[in-house]
N, C-alpha and C positions, 0 to 999 in steps of 0.2 A: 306825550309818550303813548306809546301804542297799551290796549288792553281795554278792560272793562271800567266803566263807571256804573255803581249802584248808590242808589240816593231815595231816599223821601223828603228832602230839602228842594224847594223850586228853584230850578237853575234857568238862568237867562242863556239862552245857547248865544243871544248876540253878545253877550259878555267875554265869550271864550268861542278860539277859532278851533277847538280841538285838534291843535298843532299842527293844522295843516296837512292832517289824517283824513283818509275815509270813513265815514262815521256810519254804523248800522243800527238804527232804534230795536232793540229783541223783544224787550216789553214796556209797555207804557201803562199806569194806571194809577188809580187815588191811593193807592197803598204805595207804589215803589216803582220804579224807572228803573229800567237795564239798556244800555248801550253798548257799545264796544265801536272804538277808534283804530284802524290798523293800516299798514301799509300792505301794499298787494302780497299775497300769499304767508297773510300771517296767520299760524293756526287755532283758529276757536269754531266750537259746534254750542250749539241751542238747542232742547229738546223742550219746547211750549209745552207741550201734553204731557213730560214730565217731569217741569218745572226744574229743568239742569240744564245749567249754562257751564261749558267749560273751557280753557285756553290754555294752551300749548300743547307737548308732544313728550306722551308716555313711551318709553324706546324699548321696552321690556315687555307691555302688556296692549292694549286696546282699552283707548279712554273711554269709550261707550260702558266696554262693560267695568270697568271699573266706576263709572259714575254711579250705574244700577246697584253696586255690589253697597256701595257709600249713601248712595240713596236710602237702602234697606236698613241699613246702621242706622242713620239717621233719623229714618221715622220712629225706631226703638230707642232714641237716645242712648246709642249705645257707642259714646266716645270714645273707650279706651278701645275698642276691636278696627274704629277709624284708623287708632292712632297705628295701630298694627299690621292695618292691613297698607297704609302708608309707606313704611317701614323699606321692603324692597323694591320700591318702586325707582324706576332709575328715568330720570328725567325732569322738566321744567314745566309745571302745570299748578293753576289754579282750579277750582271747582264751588260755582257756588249754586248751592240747592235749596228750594224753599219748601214750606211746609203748610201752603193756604188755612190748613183746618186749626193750625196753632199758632197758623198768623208769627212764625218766625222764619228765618231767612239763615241761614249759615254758607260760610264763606272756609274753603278748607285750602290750603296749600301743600306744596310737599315738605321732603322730612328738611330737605335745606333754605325752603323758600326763596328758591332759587328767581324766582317773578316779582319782585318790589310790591308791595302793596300797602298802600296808605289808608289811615279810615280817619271822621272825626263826630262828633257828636256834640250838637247845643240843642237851646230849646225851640229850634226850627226842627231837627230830624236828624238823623245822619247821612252820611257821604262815604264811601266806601269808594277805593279804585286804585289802579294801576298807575295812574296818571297825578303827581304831586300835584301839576299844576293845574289840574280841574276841581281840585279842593280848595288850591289857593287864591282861584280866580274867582269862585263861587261862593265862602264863607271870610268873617272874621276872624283874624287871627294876631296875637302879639308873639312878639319874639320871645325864644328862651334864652334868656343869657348867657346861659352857662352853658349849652348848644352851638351859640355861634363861637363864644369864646374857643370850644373843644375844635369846633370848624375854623377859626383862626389861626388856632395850635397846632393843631393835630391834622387837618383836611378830611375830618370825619365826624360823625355823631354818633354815641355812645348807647348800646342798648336798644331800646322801643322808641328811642326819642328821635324828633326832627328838629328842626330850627324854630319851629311853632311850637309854645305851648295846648295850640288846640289838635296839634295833627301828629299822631301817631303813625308806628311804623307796624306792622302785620309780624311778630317773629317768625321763624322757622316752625315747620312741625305743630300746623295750629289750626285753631277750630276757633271762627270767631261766630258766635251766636246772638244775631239779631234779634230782640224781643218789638216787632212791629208797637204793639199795642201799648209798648212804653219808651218807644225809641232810645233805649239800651242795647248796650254789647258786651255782651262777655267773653272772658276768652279761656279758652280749653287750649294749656300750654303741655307740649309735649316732647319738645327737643330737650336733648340730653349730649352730653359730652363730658362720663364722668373720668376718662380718663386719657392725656394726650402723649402717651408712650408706657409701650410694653414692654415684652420680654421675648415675642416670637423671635425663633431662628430665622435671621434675615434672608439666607440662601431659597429655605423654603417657602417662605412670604411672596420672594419677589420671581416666584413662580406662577404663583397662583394670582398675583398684580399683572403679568404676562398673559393669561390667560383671560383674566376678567376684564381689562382692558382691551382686549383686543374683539371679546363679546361686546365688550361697550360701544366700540367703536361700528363694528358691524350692524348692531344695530341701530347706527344711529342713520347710517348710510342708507338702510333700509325706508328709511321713513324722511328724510330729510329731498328739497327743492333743489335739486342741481347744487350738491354741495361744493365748499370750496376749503381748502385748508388755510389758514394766516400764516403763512413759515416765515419765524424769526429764525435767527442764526442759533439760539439759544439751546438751553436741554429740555425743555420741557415740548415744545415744538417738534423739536428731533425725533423725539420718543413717540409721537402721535405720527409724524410719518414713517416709523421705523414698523409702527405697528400698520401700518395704510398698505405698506410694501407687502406685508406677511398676506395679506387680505386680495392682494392682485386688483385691488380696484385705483382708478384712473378720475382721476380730477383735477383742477386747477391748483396748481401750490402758489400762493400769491404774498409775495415779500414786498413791505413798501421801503421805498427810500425816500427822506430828505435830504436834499443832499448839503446844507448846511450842518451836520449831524453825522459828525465822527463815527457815532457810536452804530448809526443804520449803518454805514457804509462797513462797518465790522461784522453788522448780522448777514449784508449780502453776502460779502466774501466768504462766511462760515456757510452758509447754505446755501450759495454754490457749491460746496465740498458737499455739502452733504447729499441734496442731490443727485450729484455725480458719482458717491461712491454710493446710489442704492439703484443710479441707472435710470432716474428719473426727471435728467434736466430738461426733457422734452416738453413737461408739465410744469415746469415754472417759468413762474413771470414775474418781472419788477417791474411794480407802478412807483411811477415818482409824484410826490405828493406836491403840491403848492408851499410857498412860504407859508407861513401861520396867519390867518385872515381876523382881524377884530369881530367884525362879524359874523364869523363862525364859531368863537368866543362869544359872544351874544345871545346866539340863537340857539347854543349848550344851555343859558341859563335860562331862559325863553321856556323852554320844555322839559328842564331836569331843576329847576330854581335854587341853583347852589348846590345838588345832592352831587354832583359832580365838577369837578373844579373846572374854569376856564380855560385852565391850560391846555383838557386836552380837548379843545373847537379847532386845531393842527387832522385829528385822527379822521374828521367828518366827512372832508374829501373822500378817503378811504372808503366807507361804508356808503357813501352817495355812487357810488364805483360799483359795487357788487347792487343796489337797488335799480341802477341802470340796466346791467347785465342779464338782472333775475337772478342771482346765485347766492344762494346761503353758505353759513362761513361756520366751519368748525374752527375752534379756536382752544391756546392751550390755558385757560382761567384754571386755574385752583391747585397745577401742581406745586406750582409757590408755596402752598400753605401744608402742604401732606406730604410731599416727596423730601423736603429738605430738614435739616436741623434746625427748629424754632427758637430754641432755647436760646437765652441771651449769653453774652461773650465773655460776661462775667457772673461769678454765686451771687446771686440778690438774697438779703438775708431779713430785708424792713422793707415795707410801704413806701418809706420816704427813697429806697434805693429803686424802686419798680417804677416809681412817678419817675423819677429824672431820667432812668432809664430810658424809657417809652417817652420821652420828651427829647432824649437827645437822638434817638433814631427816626423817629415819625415826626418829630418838631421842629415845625419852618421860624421858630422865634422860641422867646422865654416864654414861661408861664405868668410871669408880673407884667410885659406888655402886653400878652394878651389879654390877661386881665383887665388892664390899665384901660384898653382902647374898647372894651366891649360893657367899663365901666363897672368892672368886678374887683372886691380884694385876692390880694394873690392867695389869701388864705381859704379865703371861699371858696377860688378855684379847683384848690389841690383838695381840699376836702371833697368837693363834687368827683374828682377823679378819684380817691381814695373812696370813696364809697361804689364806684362801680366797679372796680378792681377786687373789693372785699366782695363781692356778689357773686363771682365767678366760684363755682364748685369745683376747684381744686386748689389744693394745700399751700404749695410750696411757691414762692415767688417766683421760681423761676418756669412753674408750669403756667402761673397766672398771665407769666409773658404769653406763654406760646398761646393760651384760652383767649388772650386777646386781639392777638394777629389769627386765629381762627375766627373767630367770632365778630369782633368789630372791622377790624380791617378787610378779612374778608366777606362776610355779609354784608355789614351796610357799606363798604368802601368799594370792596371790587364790582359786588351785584350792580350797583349804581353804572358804574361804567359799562358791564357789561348789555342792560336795560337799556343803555345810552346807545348802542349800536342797532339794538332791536326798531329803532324808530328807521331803521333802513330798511335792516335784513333782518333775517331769524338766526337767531345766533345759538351755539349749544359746546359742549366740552364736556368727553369722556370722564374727565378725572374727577367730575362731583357724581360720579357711580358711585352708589354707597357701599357697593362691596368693596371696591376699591379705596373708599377714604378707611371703612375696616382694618384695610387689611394693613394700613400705610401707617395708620391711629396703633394699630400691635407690633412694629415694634418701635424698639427707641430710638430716640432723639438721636444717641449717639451713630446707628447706624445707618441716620440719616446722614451724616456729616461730612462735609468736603466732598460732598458730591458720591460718597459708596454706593447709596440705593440704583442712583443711575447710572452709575458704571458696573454696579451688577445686572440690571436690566438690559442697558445696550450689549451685552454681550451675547448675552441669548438671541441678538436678531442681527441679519446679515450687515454690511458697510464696512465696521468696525467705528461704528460713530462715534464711540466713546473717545479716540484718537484725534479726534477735530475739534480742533481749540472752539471753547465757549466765551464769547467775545465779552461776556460780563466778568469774567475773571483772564483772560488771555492767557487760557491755557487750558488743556483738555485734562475733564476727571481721571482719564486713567493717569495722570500725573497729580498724585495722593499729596504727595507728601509736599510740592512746591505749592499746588493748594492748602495748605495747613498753615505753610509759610505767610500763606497771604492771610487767612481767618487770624492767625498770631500774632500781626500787624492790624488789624480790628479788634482784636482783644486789649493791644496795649491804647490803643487810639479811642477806646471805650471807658477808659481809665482819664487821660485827661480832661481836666474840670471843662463846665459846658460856655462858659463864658468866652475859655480859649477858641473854641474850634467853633463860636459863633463870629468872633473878629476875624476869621478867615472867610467865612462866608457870606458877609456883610457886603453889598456892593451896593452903589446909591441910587437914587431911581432914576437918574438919567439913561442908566444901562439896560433898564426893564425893557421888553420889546417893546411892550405900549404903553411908555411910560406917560406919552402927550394925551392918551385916555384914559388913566391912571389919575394924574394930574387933576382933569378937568373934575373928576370925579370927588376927588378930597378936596378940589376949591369949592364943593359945591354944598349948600348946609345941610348936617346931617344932623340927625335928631335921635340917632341911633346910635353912633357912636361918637366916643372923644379922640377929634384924630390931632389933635394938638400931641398926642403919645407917639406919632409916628416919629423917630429917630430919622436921623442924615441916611443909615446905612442900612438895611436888614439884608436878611437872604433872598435870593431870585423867587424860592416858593412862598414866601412870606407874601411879596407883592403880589404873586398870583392866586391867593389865597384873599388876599385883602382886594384886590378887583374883581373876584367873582362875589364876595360880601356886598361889598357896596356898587353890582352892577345888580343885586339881585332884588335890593334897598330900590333902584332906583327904575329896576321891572314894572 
């Protein structure tokens, strides 16, 4: 993966091919190695003389001087005014700064840690970097059980935790402080999310989402390599060019299609409409993607090592597409998480109703198989999930859902994928503007729901987009009420038990795409897991969750 590697650990460069990156040495010496791995026009500055290295792209401000202003903090240890002056920053950037006379090293990100970043520490030194697989290639490590299990379960990992017990994950809003002299790291934790629905008047909110969004967007434009938009048929996409339109600016709108895949050929159709009704079918293009390639399944786990599942080595053509071209890609990541109703479909009122919950919407299997096959009790497991769920800083179970599809799903799930595209192009998305999650975070859940926020927003901007059926629900939000119909039939379908609606999903692995390297894989010993627990039948993500395990076992 593209970014920085910081270490005082001795790395064999012929150990690791740095994925087949371009690699730049920034600093070399007995104290500490800087590099940076990247593909053409990926953004990172070095300032030697003084001693600031930084990567990505501030859309609101000038990283230069932002680095000087962080610099300053820093020689005053003066963290909390970091954590503040962090705060409005709208964009994807790390920063890391050293301090030669105190012989420490600090590594700072933004408020959403929107750039992956992995560190680890033994008694060789530490390793710090963007890139999992330059820690993994470089140090010892054993597996976390109860990690792979949640990545068997779930297709994610929970918290600061990775599938290694020695390799951590960098959170959000953070200040990780390197003590050279004792090769320690501390960390100076500063993200907050104490509350995920308010009270604001939604009419007046999604005005001011109108307006900041639409700043967001401008300047991303400003600063961005020949951008390009991803337009899916969907609302979240919509909405980023409804705001493109307001702006008169002209770029590529680039829709892919498989054409095995129902569901793309429903996003064309919707955006074509949409398009059409903003007057801008001149700028879009559908590329047709290739079948699904094992090897590009592969070489996802080659350079993301499980952080991202296999299944999607289908999207790589894609992004190989725009690194050919030179074109960077805005893309719509995050209004999933802040535009819509998070809340779950029914009152959770215990721990034990929030586990099964979040098992039966995000869970490619049981909790006892996963267990079973990763060699855990099912009670150990649920206890591991029951204690990260109790960590979340809010009350009610049914906020801990939404804390958790913020937090876990979206940081370490979506980040991951969206890092996963960065090893092409530079990729970026208005909606992780912090005014903007602000403003989406005040008010409620409720006026999230069935799609209101974004049919109060397309309204304000020309088309009438809200009118064009959204091919994930086949039917357009301004039709309220037959969306409810449909959340009402997920409400009852939430309700029955999970055993039922895993025997519908169950299919055997003959049906897998790759089930004949699937196969080769679990006939082959493993010492990691018990795959005698594999069942006749599971779900299609089940298998592709269990082949990116044991392709990453076998890395």
């Amino acid at each position: 993966m593209p970014g920085f590697n910081l270490h005082s650990i001795k790395i064999d460069n012929q150990s690791y091919d740095f994925d087949g990156l371009t690699v730049n040495k920034t600093h070399e010496s007995q104290r500490f190695n800087l590099s940076v791995q990247h593909p053409k026009d990926y953004p990172f500055y070095f300032d030697e003389k003084g001693n600031v290295y930084s990567e990505g792209i501030i859309y609101n401000d000038e990283i230069e001087e932002v680095a000087e202003t962080i610099a300053q903090h820093i020689h005053n240890e003066e963290f909390d005014q970091i954590a503040s002056v962090l705060l409005p920053l709208d964009g994807e950037f790390v920063f890391i700064i050293s301090e030669p006379s105190k012989r420490r090293i600090y590594v700072i990100n933004d408020r959403w840690g929107r750039l992956p970043v992995y560190y680890s520490v033994n008694n060789s030194g530490y390793v710090v970097s963007r890139n999992i697989s330059f820690i993994t290639n470089n140090t010892t490590t054993t597996l976390n059980k109860e990690e792979v299990a949640c990545s068997l379960l779930l297709g994610l990992n929970l918290g600061e935790n990775t599938h290694w017990n020695e390799i951590k994950r960098m959170p959000p809003h953070c200040i990780l402080d390197i003590d050279q002299k004792t090769n320690t790291i501390q960390l100076h934790r500063f993200f907050e999310i104490n509350s995920v629905s308010g009270t604001a008047p939604l009419e007046d909110v999604a005005s001011e989402i109108t307006n900041e969004l639409t700043q967001a967007l401008d300047n991303r434009i400003a600063k961005l390599s020949n951008p390009s938009l991803s337009l899916s048929g969907g609302l979240d996409s919509r909405l980023t060019l409804a705001v493109l339109k307001t702006l008169n600016q002209s770029m590529p709108l680039i829709t892919y299609l498989r054409p095995n895949e129902s569901h793309d050929k429903m996003d064309v159709f919707s955006a074509k409409k949409i398009t059409s009704a903003l007057d801008l079918s001149k700028n879009h293009e559908i590329t047709t993607l290739p079948e699904a390639s094992f090897e590009d399944s592969k070489q996802l786990i080659q350079f993301k090592k499980g952080l991202n599942c296999a299944s999607m080595g289908y999207i790589l053509p894609y992004h190989r597409m725009h690194e050919t071209r030179g074109i960077s890609s805005i893309t719509d990541d995050g209004a999933g998480k802040f535009f819509r109703d998070l809340h779950p479909f029914q009152k959770l009122s215990s721990m034990k109703q929030l586990i099964a919950y979040v098992v039966k919407q995000h869970g490619s299997s049981s909790i006892r198989n996963s267990a079973d096959i990763c060699g855990l009790s099912e009670k150990k497991l649920k206890s591991y999930l029951a204690d990260r769920f109790n960590s979340y800083p809010v009350a009610s179970f049914n906020d801990k859902y939404a804390y958790f599809y913020i937090r876990d799903v979206g940081i370490n799930w979506s980040y991951e994928g969206g890092d996963r595209n960065r090893q092409f192009t530079w990729i970026t998305t208005p909606f992780y503007n912090p005014k903007v999650i602000e403003l989406c975070l005040s008010l409620s859940q409720a006026d999230k729901r069935h799609g209101r926020l974004f049919n109060v927003l397309f309204k304000k901007f020309p088309g009438n987009l809200e009118e064009i059926i959204n091919p994930n629900w086949n039917q357009s939000v301004v039709n309220e009420k037959t969306i409810k119909k449909l959340y009402d039939k997920q409400r009852l379908k939430s309700r029955i038990p999970s055993f039922l609606l895993d025997m519908k999903k169950r299919i055997p692995l003959d049906h897998f795409i790759f089930n004949k390297e699937l196969k080769i894989l679990i006939e082959t010993d493993s010492q990691e897991f018990d795959l005698s627990k594999i069942k006749k039948k599971h779900s299609n993500s089940f298998y592709w969750q269990l082949l990116t395990l044991l392709l990453l076992m076998r890395d």
